[in-house]
PAGU-341593 format. One record per residue: x negated, y negated, z of N, C-alpha, C in turn. Coordinates in steps of 0.02 Angstrom, whole numbers, padded with zeros to 5 digits, always signed. Layout:
XYZXYZXYZ...
This chain:
-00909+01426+00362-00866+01372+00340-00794+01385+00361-00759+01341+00394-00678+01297+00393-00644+01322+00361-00583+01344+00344-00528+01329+00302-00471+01264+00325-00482+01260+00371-00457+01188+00413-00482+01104+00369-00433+01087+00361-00467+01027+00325-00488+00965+00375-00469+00981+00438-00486+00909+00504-00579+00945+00495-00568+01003+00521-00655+01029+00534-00706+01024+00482-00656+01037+00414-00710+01009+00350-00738+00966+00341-00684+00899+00348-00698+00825+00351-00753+00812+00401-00729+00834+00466-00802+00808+00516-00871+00857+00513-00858+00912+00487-00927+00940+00455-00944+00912+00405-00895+00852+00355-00942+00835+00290-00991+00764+00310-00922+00726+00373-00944+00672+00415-01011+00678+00423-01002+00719+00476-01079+00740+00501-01145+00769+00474-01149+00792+00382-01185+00803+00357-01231+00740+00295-01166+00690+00310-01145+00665+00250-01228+00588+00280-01295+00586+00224-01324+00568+00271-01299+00487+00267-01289+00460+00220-01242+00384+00205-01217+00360+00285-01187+00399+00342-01177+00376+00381-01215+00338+00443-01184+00294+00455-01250+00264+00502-01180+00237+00567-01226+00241+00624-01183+00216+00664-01236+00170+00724-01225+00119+00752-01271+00069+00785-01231+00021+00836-01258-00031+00877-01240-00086+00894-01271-00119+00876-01225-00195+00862-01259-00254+00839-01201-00314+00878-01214-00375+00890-01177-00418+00929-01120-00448+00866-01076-00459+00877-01014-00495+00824-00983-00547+00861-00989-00613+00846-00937-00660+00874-00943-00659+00968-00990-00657+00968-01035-00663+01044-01005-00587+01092-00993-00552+01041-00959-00463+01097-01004-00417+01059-01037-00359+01103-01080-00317+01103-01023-00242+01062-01021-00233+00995-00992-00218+00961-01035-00123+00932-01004-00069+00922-01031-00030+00875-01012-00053+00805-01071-00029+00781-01074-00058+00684-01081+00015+00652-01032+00026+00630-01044+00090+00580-01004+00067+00514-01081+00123+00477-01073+00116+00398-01048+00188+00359-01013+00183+00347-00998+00241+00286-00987+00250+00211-01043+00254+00193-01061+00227+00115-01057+00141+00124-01018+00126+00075-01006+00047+00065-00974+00024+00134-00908+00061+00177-00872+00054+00215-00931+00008+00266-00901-00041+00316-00948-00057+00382-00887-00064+00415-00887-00060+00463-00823-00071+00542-00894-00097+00595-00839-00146+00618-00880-00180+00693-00824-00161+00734-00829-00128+00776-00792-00115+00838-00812-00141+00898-00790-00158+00945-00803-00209+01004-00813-00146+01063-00869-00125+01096-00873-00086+01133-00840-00095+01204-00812-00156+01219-00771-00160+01275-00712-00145+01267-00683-00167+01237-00614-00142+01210-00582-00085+01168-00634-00087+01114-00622-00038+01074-00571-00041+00994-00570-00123+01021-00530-00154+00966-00581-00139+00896-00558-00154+00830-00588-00183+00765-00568-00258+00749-00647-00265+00759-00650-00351+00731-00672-00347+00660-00692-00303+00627-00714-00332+00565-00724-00275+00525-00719-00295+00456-00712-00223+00396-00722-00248+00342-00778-00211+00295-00796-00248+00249-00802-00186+00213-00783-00195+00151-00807-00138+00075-00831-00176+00019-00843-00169-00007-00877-00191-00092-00829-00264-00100-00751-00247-00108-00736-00321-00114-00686-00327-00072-00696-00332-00014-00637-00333+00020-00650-00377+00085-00646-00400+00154-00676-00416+00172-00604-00429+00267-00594-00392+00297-00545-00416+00356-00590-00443+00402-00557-00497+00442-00573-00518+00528-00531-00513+00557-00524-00460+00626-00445-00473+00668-00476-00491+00711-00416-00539+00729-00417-00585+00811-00368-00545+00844-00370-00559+00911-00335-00505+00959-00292-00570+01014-00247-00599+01038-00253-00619+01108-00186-00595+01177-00205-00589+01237-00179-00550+01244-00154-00615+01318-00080-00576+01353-00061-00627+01383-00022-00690+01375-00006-00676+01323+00019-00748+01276+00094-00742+01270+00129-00693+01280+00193-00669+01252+00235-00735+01320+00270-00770+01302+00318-00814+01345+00379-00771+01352+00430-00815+01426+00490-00782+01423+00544-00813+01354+00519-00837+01306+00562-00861+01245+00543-00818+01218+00489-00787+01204+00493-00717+01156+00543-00656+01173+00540-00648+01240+00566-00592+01265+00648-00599+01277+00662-00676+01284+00734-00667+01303+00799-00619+01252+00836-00622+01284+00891-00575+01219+00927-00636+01191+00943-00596+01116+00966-00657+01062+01057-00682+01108+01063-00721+01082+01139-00755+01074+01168-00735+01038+01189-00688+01056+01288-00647+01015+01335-00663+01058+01371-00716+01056+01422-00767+01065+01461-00766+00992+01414-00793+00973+01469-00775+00890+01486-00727+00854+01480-00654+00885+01493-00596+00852+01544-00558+00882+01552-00514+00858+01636-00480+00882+01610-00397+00882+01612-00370+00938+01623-00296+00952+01651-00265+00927+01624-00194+00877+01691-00155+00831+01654-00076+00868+01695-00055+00887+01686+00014+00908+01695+00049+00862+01669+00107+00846+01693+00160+00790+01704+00210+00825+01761+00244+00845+01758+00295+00881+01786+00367+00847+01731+00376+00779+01754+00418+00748+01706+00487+00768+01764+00553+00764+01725+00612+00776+01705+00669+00728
């Protein structure tokens, strides 16, 4: 046995038999489904994103999209109306 607590955890991971790990399809993407105890995660095996997480009462869906950012997001703000103060203390 560890005195390391990262090596404990994945020796308890890995003993622990509650865990299950699989694919199953989510939202038409070929996803891993792992369970840990109550815990489930759908992970999207192409990406590697998390689409979905569920516990006893809890329940997330993330959407992802990518490409979308315009040059209005990115432009720099308007400071026209502000005034420059240097501090040039040492």
């Amino acid at each position: 046995m560890t005195t390391s607590y990262d090596n404990l955890s994945k020796f308890m991971l890995a003993i622990n038999p509650t865990v299950y790990i699989g694919s199953l399809d989510y939202d038409n993407k070929e996803c891993y489904y792992i369970k840990i105890g109550e815990q489930k995660e759908l992970i999207e095996k192409e990406t590697g994103l998390l689409l979905n997480t569920k516990s006893d009462s809890d329940e997330r869906k993330l959407t992802y999209s990518f490409e979308s950012v315009t040059d209005e997001d990115v432009e720099k703000p308007d400071i026209s109306q502000y005034t420059l103060q240097e501090n040039n203390q040492m």
